[in-house]
N, C-alpha and C positions, 0 to 999 in steps of 0.2 A: 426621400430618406425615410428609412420603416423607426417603429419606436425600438426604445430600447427593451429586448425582453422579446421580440417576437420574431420567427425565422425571418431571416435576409436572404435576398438574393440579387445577382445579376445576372444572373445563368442556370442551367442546371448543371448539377453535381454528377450526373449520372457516369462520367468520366473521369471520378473519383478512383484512385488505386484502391486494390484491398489488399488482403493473400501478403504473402511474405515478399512481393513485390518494391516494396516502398524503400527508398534510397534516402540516407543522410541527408543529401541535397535538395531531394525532391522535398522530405520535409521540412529542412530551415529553409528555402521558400514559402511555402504552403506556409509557415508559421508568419513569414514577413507581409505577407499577402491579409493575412488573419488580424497582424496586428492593426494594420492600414485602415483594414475594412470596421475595425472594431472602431477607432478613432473617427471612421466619418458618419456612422453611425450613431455615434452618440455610447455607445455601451463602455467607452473609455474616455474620460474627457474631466472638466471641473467637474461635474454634477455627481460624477461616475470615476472618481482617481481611483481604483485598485478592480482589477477584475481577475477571473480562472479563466486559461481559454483550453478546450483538451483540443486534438487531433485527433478526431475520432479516425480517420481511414491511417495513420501512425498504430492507434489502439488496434487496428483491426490484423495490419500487416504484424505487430508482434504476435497475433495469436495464432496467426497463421503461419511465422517462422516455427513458435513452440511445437502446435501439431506436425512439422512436417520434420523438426528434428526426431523425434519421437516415434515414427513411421518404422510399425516392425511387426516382428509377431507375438509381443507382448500388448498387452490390453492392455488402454493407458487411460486414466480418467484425470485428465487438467481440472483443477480447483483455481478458482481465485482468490486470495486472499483477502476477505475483506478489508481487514484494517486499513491498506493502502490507500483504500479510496473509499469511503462508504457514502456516497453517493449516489440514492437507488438506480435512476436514470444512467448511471457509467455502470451498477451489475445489471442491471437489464439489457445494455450494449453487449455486455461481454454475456450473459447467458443465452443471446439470440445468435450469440457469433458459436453457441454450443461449451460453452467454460461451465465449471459444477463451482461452487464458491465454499470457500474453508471459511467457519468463522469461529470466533473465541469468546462472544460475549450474549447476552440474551439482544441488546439491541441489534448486533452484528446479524443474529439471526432471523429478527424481526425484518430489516430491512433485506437478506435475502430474500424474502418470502415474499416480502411486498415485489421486489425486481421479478419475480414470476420461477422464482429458481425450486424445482418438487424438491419433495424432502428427501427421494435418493441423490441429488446431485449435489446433497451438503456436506460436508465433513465439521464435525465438531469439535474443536480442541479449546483447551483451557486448564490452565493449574488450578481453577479454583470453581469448579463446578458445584453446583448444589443440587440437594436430592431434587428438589422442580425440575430442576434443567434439566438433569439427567433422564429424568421418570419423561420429559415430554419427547426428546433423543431417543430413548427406547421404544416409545408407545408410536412414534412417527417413522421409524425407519431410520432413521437419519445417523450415518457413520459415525460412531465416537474412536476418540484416541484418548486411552483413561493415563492419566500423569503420574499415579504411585499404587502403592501395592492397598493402603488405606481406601482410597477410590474402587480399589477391583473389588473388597469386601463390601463398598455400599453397592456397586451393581449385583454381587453375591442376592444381598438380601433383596434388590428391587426386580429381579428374575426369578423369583421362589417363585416356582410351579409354571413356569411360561415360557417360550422360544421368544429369545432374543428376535426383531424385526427387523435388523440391517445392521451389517457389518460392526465389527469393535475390534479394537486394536488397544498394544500396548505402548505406552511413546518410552523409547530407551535415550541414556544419553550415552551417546560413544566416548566420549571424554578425552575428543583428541587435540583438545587445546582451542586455543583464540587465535582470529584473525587480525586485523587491525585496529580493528572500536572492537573493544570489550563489550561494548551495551549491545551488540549487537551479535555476541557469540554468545551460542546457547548448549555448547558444547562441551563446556571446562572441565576444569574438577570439583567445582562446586556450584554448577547452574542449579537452578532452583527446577528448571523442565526435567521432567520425565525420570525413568528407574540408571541409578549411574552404572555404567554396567562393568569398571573395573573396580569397585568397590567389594571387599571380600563377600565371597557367599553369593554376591549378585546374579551372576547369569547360572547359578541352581535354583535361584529364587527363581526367575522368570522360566525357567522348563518347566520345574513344578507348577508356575500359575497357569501355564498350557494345559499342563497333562491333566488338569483336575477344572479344567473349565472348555468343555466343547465348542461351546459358541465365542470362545475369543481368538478371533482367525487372524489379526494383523499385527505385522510391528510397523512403529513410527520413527521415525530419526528425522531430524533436523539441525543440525548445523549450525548456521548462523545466514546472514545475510550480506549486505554492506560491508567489506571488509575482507571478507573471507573466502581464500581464493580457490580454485576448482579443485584442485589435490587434498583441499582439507576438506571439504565437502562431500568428495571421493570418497574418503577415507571413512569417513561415518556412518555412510549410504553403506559402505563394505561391512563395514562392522554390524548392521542390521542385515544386511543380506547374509552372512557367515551365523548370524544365530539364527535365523529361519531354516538356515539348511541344517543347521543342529538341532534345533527343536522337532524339527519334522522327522530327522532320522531315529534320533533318540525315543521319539513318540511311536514307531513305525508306522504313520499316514501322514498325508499332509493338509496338514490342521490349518498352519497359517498358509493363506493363499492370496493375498495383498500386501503391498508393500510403499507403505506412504512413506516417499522419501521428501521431502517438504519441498522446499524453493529452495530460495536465497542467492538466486544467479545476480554477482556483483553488477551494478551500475557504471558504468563510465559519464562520471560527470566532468572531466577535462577539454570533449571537445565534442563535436558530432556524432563522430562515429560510433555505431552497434559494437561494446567488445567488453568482455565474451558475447557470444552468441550462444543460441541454447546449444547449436550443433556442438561449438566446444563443449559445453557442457555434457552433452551425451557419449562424448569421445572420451573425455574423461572417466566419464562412469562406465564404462565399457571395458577401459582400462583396467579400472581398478577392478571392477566384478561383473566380469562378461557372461556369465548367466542369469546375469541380472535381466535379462534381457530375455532370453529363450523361449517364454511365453508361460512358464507354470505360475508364473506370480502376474495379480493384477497388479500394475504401478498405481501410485498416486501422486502428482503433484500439489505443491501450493504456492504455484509463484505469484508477487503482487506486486513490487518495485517495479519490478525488469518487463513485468508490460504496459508498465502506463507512463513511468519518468520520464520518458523522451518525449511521449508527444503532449507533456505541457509544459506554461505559460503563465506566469503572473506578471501581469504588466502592471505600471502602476504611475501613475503623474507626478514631476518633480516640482514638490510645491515653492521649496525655497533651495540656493544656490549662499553657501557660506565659506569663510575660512579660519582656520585655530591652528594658530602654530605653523604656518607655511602649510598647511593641509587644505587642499579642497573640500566640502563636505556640500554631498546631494541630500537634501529632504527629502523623503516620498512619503507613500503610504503604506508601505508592506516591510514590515521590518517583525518581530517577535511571533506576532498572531499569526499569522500565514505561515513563516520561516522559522519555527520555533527552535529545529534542532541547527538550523544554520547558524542563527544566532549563539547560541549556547556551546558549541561544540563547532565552531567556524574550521578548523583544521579538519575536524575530521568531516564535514560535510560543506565543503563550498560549492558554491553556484557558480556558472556562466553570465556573464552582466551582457545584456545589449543596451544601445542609448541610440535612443528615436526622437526626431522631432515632434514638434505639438501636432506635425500629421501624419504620424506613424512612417516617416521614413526612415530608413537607417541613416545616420548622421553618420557624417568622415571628416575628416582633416586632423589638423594636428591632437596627438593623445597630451590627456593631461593625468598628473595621480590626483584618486576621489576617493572619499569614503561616502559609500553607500548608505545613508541612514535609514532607520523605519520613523514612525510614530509613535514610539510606546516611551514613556519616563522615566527612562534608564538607560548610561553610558551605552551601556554595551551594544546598546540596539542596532549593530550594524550589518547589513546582510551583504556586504562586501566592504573593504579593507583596502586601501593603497593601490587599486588596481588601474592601471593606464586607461582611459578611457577618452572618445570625444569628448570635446569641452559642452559638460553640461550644463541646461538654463532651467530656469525656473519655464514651462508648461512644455517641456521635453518630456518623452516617455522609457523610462527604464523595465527591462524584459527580466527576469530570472528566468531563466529555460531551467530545463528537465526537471521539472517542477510539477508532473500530473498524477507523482505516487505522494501522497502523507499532506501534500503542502494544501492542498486542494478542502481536506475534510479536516484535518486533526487540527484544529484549530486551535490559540491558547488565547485565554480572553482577558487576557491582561490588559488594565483600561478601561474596561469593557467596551474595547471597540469590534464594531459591526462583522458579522463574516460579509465576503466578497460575492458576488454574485457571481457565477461559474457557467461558460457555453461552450459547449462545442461545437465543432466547425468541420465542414468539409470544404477540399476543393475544387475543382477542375483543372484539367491543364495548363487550362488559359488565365488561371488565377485567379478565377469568378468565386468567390467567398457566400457560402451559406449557413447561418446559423442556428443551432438550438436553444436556449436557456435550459440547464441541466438544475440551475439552483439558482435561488433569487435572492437577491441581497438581503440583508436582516437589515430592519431598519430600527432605528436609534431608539423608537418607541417599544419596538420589540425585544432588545437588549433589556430595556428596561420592566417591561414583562417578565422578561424571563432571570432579573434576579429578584425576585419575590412582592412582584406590585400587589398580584392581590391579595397577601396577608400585609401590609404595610402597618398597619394598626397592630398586630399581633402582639410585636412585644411592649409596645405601650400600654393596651388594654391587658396583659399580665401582668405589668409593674401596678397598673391600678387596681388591680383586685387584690395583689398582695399588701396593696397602703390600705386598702380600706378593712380588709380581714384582719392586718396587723400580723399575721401569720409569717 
């Protein structure tokens, strides 16, 4: 048996899938195999109750269905989303697999940089830039998408006397309404993203900020994500491509010549199966504005859900087996921290439950109804709700599947309990499991670091110099 933390094997992986290859089936085995192997390994067990597992050859085959939906004669630059995963180790995956990565925050782009990603394959977006960020975006190359007309005056001033270094764009909002989660539409009529562009006087505002600015070549739109289905995403993609074609005409050249249409290809978290697929996605956008396509505009993506959700994994050990009110209720350890938006908004994002035994097998027989608990000091904390399930025991293993986009990094430290320690895994055909550690568990002493051990004394020795000063 290897320790926990260090590659595994029984085999080689070299007869791993990649490429858009990868089948539903082929992965929820590969995940069942993953689970097994993690359990006799030690990297899941008492010592080790909650861990991430990705699918990395899952990761690989999504990136490889997007580039081959995408396959035209338009020049296409895929970003990754940071937020979904910020993980350096999973953007270094995905920038060796050739992905440019979008990010929105100064750490987002710190840890691009460290993942090995140059400064032209980044896109930088955010509503709340500051003049550093921006001035370091300028002076590096590195693609912006400015969010309001206030923003296009501070690059105004920080381009006095100088060529812009890499690409800049304007992000519009189409304003064609919400999908299913509001939080997750960035489209409305009162999003806080980007210039609203049915708002009176607006799309003269935006000609004018072309005509009177050379170097601002792109428009941006973005939509929404989770929720929001391909006709509406369509639609806003159109609504940016229909002002490029008007800015440019009205301009007589063509000034904008990219066209960051963001992500936001919806999830299916009801069963296995890939749906949409990007290819629907492309069929749509084809629909709606089939020049979008022709090659005079470089595209830009920023998807980050839709390639990582499927191929993960939070497992986590059933500490205790209870009942309240004729209700079954599982204990585990992954409930608020890992599952933040599950818990909170359980309609609008539920999970798939599996239940394994204490040796990562899949358990069968008869279904019983359970509430899924987490850890954390508060009712709500349940990451699954009344759902049929084998009868489960206290040192069984419970799965959240498509779990490898948000649940992985975005952490909530409520409790302050520990983050998970996160590997991925490839496998062979014959189900031979190998693994990476992508991130290492925080350990309890390090929580504790990190809410302010070394100033500990701080506010006591201010109360005591205010008692003795009198002041």
């Amino acid at each position: 048996m290897s320790t926990p933390g260090s590659s595994t094997s029984t085999g080689s992986s070299s007869g791993a899938s990649s490429g858009a290859s990868r089948s539903p089936h082929r992965r929820a085995h590969a995940r069942e195999a993953a689970l097994a192997r993690a359990v006799e390994d030690g990297l899941l067990g008492p010592r080790s109750p909650l861990v991430g597992l990705l699918d990395v050859d899952g990761v690989l085959a999504a990136v490889g269905a997007l580039n081959e939906a995408f396959e035209g004669p338009a020049p296409v630059h895929h970003t990754f989303a940071a937020k979904a995963c910020g993980l350096v180790p999973v953007l270094r995956l995905l920038a060796d697999a050739g992905m440019g990565c979008e990010v929105a925050s100064p750490g987002e782009l710190e840890q691009a940089l460290a993942a090995g990603f140059t400064y032209d394959r980044l896109v930088f977006d955010s509503p709340a830039k500051t003049v550093e960020e921006l001035e370091f975006a300028l002076a590096h190359g590195i693609a912006i998408n400015l969010d309001n007309f206030q923003e296009l005056v501070r690059v105004d001033r920080l381009l006095t006397g100088r060529e812009a270094a890499g690409p800049i764009g304007l992000r519009v909002n189409p304003q064609v309404g919400a999908g299913a989660i509001g939080a997750m539409s960035t489209a409305t009529t009162t999003s806080k993203f980007g210039i609203a562009l049915r708002d009176p006087g607006a799309v003269d505002a935006v000609i004018d900020a072309f005509a009177h600015r050379p170097w601002l070549n792109r428009l941006h739109a973005h939509v929404g994500s989770q929720g929001c289905p391909l006709p509406l995403i369509a639609e806003g993609v159109r609504a940016a491509y229909e002002l490029a074609e008007r800015v440019n005409a009205e301009l007589g050249r063509a000034q904008i010549t990219g066209l960051d249409i963001g992500g936001g290809l919806p999830v299916n978290f009801d069963d296995e199966d890939d749906r949409p697929t990007y290819a629907d996605h492309v069929t749509e956008l084809r629909r709606a504005a089939p020049g979008l396509f022709d090659g005079r505009y470089t595209l830009v993506t920023e998807f980050g859900r839709s390639l990582l959700a499927k191929s993960g994994t939070i497992a986590t050990v059933v500490e205790y087996t209870k009942s309240a009110g004729g209700r079954r209720i599982a204990v585990t350890h992954a409930g608020a921290q890992v599952a933040t938006r599950t818990v909170f908004m359980p309609d609008a994002w539920p999970l798939r439950v599996g239940v394994f035994d204490a040796g990562g097998r899949p358990k069968r027989g008869p279904a019983e109804v359970v509430d899924i608990a987490g850890p954390c000091c508060f009712a709500g904390d349940l990451t699954a709700t009344a759902r049929e399930l084998p009868a489960v025991e206290p040192g069984d293993v419970v799965a959240l599947y498509d779990t490898g986009a948000y649940y992985f990094s975005s952490h909530f430290s409520y409790n302050s309990l520990p983050r998970p320690a996160v590997y991925g895994y490839r496998t062979d055909p014959g189900g031979r499991v190998r693994f990476a550690l992508a991130r290492e568990a925080q350990s309890v002493r390090g929580v504790v670091e990190e809410s302010g051990l070394s100033q500990a004394d701080a506010l006591v020795a201010l109360r005591a110099t205010q008692d003795r000063t009198g002041a």
